[in-house]
N, C-alpha and C positions, 0 to 999 in steps of 0.2 A: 495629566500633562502639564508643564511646567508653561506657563505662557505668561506674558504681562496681560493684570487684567484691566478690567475698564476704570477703574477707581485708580489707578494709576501705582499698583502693586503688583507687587511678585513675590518670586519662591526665591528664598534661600535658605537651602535645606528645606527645614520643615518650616520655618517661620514665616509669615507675611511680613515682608517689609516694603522700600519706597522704591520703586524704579531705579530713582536717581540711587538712591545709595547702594544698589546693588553691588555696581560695578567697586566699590572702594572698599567691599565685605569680601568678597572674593579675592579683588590685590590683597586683602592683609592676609589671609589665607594662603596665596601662593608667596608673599613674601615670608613669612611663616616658615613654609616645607621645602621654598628651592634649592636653599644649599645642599639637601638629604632628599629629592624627587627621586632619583633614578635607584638610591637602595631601596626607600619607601617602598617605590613599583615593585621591585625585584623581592620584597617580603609582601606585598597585599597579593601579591597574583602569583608567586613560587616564581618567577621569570617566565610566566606565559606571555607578558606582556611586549619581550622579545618578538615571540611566535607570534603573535598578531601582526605586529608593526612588521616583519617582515613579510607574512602575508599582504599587504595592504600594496608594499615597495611591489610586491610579484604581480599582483592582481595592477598596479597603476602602469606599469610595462612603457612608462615612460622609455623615452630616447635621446640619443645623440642631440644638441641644436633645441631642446624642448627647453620652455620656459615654466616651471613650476612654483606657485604658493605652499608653503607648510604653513597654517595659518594654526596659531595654538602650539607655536613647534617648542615654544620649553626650552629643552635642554637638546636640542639637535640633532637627535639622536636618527629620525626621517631625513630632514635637512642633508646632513652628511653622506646619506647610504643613494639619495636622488644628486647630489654633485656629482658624485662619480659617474652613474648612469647619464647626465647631459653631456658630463665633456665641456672640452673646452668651449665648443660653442655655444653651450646652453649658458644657462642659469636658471639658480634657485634663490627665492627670496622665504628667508625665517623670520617670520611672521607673530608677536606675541603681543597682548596688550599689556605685560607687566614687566615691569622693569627689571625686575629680579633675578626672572628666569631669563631674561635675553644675555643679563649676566652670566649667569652658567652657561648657557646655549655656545655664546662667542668664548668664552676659555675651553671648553670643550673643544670647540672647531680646530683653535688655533694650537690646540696639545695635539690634535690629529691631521695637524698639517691642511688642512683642508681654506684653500683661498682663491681669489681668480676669478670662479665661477657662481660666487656665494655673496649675498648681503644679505645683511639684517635690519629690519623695518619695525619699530614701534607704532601699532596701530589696531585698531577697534576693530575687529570683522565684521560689527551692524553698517560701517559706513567705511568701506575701503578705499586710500585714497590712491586706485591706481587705473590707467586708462580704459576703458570699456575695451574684453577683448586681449589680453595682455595675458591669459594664461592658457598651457597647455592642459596642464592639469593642477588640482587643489586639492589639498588635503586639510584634514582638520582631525587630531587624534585626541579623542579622552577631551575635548576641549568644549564642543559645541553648548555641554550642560551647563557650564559656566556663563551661557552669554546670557543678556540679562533676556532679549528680542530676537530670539530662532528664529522669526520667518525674516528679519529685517537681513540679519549676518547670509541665509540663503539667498535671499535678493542682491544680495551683494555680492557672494560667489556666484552667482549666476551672470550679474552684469559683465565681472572681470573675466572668464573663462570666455577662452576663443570659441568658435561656432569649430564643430566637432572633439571639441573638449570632453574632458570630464570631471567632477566633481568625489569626491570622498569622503564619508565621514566612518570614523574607527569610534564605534563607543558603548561604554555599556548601555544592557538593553535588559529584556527579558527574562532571565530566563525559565528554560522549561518548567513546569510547575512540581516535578519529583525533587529539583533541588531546590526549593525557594525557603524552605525549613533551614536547611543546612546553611543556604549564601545568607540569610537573614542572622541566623546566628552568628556567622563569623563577620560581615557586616556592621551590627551592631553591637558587639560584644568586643569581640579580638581585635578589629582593626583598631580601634579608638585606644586599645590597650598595648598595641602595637606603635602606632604612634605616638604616645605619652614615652614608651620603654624606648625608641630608640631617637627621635625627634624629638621629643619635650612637649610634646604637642597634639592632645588629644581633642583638645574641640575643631579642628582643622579636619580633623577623619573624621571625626563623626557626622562633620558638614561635608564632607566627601560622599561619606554612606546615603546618606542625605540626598544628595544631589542626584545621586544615582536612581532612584525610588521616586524622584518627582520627573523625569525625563522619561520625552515621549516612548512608548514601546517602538517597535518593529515599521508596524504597520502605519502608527499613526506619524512617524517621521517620514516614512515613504511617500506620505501622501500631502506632508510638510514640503517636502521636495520639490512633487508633481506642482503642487499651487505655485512656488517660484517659479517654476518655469519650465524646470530638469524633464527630461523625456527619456524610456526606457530605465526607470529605477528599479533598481531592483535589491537587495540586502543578501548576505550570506551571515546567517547565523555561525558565532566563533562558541567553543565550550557550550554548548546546550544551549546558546542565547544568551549567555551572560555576557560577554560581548556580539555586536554586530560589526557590519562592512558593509553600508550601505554605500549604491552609485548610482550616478547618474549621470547623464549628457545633455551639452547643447548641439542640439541639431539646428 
């Protein structure tokens, strides 16, 4: 399990490094792959990665009037599909700590017409800086392993989400143990080769592969959750467990 530890280190990828430098190993990584994120996805995952994030939109069953976090939103791709679902009276705030990708995120938005109901917030999920209470629901997709302090970024969605809210995390997990042969090899083989062939950029995958392999399992993020705060979690394994869809509430 990825955590910061008491010597004042962490995981990135496979390496110990410094707390503090985490977070600026990571920016150069997604400033690295943002221009090429959404074909990337669409060659590491065959465009399952579609079918998740639209499961996530089905399962958050947001509404009319509802205020939403995509926290980790990237390239907008959440962002854009929950404006529609708030309407006019809602809103949604896209939510990223890198500059890069909020660059994409907002020419995306604005090639899809999408305004009104939408802003964009540069900001750390370990320390959000938004009112206690201020959301319907929160999302976090493909994101969470990135932070440097999971249970800080939870205490933080936990603080922000209203009292009968709910909380979301989309990420890989698991999975089942008959594919862990096959997802390791293409994990650590292909993706890395994938990204060098169409990005230029293969230590960025491999720190991808990486990241994935040091993040809590299933079980042990659910119970990440429960200690914030979150009540009723529960996860829905995606693909065998190679993605999950964990949730939870404030009651």
């Amino acid at each position: 399990m990825a955590k910061q530890d008491s010597d004042n280190t962490t995981h990135f990828g496979y390496q110990d490094v410094s707390a503090d430098d985490k977070a600026n190993l990571v920016r150069d990584v997604f400033d690295s792959v943002a221009s090429r994120y959404d074909i990337m996805n669409d060659l590491m995952s065959a465009g399952l990665h579609r079918l998740w994030k639209r499961h996530t939109i089905a399962q958050a069953a947001v509404r009319p009037g509802d205020v939403v976090l995509d926290l980790a939103g990237g390239t907008g791709d959440l962002a854009r599909q929950f404006s529609k679902k708030v309407g006019s009276t809602g809103h949604v705030v896209l939510a990223d700590i890198n500059a890069a990708m909020l660059k994409q995120g907002r020419s995306r938005l604005v090639d899809a017409g999408v305004s009104g109901n939408l802003s964009i917030a540069q900001v750390d999920a370990q320390d959000l800086p938004f009112e206690d209470g201020t959301f319907d629901c929160i999302t976090i997709a493909f994101g969470l392993r990135n932070v440097t302090d999971k249970e800080a970024a939870l205490r933080s969605m936990f603080r922000v989400l209203k009292t009968g809210g709910k909380a979301m995390i989309l990420e890989f997990s698991e999975p089942h143990k008959v594919l862990k042969p096959a997802y390791d090899l293409y994990s650590f083989k292909v993706l890395p080769t994938i990204g060098k062939l169409v990005a230029g950029d293969s230590d960025s995958y491999q720190y991808l592969a990486e990241s994935i392999r040091m993040h809590p399992d299933q079980e042990a993020l659910k119970a990440m959750m429960e200690d914030a705060g979150f009540e009723r979690c529960r996860y829905d394994n995606l693909a065998a467990g190679i993605v999950a869809l964990h949730v939870g509430y404030r009651i």
